[in-house]
N, C-alpha and C positions, 0 to 999 in steps of 0.2 A: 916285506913282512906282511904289506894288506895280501898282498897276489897268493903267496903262501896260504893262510888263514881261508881266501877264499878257493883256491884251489883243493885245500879240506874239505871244505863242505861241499864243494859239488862230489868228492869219491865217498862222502858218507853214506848216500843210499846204496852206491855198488857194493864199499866194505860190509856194508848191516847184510845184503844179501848172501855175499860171499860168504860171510859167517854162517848164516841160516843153511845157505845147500851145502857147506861143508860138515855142521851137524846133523844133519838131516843122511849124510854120506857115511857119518862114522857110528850113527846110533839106532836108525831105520831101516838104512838099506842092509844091512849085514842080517838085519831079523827077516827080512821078506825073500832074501835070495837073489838071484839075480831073474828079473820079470822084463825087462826091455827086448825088444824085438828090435833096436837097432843097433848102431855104432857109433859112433861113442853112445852112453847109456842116458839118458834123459836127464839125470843130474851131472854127470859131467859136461851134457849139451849145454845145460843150463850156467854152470860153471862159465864155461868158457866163452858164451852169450853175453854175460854179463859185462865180464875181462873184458871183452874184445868192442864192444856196443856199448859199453854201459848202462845203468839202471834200467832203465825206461828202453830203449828199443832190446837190451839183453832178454828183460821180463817177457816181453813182448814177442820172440823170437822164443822164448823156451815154453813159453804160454800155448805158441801154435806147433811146437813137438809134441809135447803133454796131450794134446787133440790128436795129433794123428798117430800116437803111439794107442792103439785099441786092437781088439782080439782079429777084425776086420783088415787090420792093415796088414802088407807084405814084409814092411820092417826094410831092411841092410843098412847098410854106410849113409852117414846124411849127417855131414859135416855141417861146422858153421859158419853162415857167409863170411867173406873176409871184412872189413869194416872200412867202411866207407870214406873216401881221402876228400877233406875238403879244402879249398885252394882260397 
């Protein structure tokens, strides 16, 4: 029951996020258009950052797409690392 409870609250900041880029995907991005120069689109990067890394390095990893998505950049494909195994 405790492990439960606290296995909660460590996905609460990823769920709070997941909510926010998935609003942000069904109320924003449809008014702006499609504006990314890569692949997957900076909020699906972000998306799946999150999923994959959780809060904190997902943030952190969509934080540094969000920089290199600019008028300067070349753009393509720029998946998300795979998540890290630890033993």
């Amino acid at each position: 029951m405790v492990r439960r409870v606290v296995d909660l609250l460590r996905r609460v900041p990823a769920l709070t996020l997941i909510g926010m880029i998935r609003a942000y995907q069904s109320v924003i991005s449809p008014m702006t258009g499609p504006t990314c120069k890569y692949y997957p689109s900076c909020s699906q990067y972000a998306l799946t950052a999150v999923r994959r890394h959780g809060a904190l390095r997902g943030t952190g990893l969509a934080l540094w797409r969000l920089l290199r998505c600019n008028p300067w950049s070349l753009g393509g494909v720029d998946d998300v690392p795979p998540a890290r195994h630890t033993h």
